[in-house]
C-alpha positions as CSV (number, residue, x, y, z in Angstrom):
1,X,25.4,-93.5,-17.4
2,X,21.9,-94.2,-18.5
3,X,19.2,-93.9,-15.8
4,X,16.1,-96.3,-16.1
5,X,12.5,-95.4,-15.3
6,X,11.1,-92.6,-13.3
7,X,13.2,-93.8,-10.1
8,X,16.4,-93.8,-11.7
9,X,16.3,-90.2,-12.9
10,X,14.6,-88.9,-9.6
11,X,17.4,-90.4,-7.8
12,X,19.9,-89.0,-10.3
13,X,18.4,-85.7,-10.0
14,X,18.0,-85.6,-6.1
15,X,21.3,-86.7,-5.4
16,X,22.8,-84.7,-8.1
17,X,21.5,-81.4,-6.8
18,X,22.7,-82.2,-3.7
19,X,26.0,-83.2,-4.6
20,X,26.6,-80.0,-6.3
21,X,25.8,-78.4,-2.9
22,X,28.1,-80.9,-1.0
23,X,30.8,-79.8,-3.9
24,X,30.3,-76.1,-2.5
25,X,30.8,-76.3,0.4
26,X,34.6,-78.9,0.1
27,X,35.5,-76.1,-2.3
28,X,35.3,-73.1,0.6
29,X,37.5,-75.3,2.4
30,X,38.4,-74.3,5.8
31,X,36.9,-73.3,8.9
32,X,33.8,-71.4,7.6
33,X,32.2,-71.0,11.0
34,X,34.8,-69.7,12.7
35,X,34.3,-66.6,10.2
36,X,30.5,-66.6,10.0
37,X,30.4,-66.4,14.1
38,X,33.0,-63.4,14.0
39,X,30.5,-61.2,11.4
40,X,28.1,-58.8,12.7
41,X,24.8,-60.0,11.5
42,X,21.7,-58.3,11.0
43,X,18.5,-59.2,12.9
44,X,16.9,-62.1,12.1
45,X,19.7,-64.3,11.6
46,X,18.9,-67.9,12.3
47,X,21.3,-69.9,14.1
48,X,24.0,-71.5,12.4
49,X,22.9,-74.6,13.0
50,X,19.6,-73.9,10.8
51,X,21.0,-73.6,7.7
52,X,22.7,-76.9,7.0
53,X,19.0,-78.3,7.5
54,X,17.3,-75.7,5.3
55,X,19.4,-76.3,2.6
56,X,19.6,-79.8,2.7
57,X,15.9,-79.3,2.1
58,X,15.8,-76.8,-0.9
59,X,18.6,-79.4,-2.7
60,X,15.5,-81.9,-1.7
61,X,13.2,-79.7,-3.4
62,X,15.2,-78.4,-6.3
63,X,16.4,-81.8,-7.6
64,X,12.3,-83.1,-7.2
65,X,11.4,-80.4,-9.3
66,X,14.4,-80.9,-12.1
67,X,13.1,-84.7,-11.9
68,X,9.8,-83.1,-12.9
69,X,10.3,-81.9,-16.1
70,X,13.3,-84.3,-16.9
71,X,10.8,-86.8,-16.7
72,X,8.4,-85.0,-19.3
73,X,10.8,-85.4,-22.0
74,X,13.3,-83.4,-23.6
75,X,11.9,-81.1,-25.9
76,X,13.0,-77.2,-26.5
77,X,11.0,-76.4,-23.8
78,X,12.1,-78.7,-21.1
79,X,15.9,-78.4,-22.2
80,X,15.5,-74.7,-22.2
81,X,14.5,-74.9,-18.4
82,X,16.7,-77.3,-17.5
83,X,19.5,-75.6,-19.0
84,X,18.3,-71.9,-16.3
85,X,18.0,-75.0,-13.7
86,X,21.9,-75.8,-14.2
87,X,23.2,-72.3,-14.6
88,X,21.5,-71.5,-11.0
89,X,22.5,-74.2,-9.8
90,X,25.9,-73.3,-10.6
91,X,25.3,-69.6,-9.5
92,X,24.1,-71.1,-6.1
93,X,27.4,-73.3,-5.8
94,X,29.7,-69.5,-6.8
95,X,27.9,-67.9,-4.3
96,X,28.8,-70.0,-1.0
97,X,32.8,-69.3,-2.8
98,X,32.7,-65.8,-2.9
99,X,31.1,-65.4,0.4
100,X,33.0,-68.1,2.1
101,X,36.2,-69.2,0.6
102,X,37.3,-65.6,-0.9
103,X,35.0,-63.9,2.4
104,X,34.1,-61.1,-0.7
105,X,30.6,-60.5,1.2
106,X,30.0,-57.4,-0.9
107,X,30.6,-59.7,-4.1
108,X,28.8,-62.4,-3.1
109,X,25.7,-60.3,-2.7
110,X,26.1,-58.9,-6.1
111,X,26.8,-62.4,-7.4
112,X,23.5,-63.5,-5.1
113,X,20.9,-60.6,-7.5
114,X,22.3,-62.9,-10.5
115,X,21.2,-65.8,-8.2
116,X,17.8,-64.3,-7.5
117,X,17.2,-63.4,-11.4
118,X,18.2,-66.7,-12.1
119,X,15.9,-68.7,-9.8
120,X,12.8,-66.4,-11.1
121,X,13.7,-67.2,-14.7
122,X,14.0,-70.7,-13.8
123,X,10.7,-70.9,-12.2
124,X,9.0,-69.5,-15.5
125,X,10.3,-72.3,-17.6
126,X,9.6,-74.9,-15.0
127,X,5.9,-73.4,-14.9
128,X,5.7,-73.7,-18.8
129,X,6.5,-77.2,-18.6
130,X,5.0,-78.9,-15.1
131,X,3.4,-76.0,-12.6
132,X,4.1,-78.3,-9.6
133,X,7.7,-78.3,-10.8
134,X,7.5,-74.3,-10.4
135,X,5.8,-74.2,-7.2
136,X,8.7,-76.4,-6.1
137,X,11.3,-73.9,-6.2
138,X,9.2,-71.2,-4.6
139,X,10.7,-72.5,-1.3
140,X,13.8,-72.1,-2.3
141,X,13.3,-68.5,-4.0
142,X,12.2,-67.0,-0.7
143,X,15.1,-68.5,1.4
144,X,17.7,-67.2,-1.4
145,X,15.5,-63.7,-0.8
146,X,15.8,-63.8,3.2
147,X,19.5,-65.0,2.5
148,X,20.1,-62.2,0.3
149,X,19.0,-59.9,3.3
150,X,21.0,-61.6,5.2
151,X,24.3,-60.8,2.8
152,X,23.0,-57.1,2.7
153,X,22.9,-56.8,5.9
154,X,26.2,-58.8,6.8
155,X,28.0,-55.9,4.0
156,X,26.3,-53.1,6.0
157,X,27.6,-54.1,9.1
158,X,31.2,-55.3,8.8
């Protein structure tokens, strides 16, 4: 499918990002909150009803930013970051699996440093080709951080 003009390819990259997060959350399957709600959680733990919204957000934010250097061209540089934006991306979608559909909490959090690294090396490569591209995933790199308190804390507990 070939994507026309700036438009086309924000669009594609918007909705792609969020799809993958969508894809997530069908492949957990079952009743997820029914499990969350029956986990000790450490303090600070938003409501449940928060994260839906806050990630809906980051997927906003994340698929802005891959439109950002898409749009620059495709050059070593750009496919090299684009490439650390897919594999986190796809490390984002393994993560909501393990902690969700296989409920391997400790896992996930080890699978979630991976994520963290990820994010940080993708911000680098994003900032070599379009800062505002970077500074776009900095949201998103401190909710993975609070989140991955959030896992710690959850393995502590239960």
């Amino acid at each position: 499918m070939a994507f026309r003009g700036d438009t086309g390819k924000l669009v594609a990259a918007v909705v792609g990002t969020e799809l993958v997060g969508a894809a997530s959350g069908l492949a957990v399957g079952g009743d997820t909150r029914e499990f969350f709600d029956a986990l000790r959680k450490p303090p600070l733990t938003p409501p449940a009803a928060v994260f839906g919204p806050a990630w809906a957000t980051l997927y906003l934010l994340m698929g802005v930013a891959a439109w950002l250097i898409w749009r620059q061209g495709i050059d070593q540089q750009s496919a090299l970051a684009l490439g650390l934006f897919a594999t986190q991306l796809l490390l984002n979608a393994l993560w909501s699996i393990l902690f969700f559909g296989a409920r391997r909490t400790g896992w996930a959090l080890l699978e979630m440093t991976l994520l963290w690294l990820a994010i940080l090396a993708t911000i680098v490569a994003f900032w070599r080709v379009q800062p505002l591209a970077a500074a776009l995933l900095l949201p998103y790199l401190a909710w993975v951080t609070f989140a991955a308190y959030l896992n710690a804390g959850i393995v502590r507990l239960n």
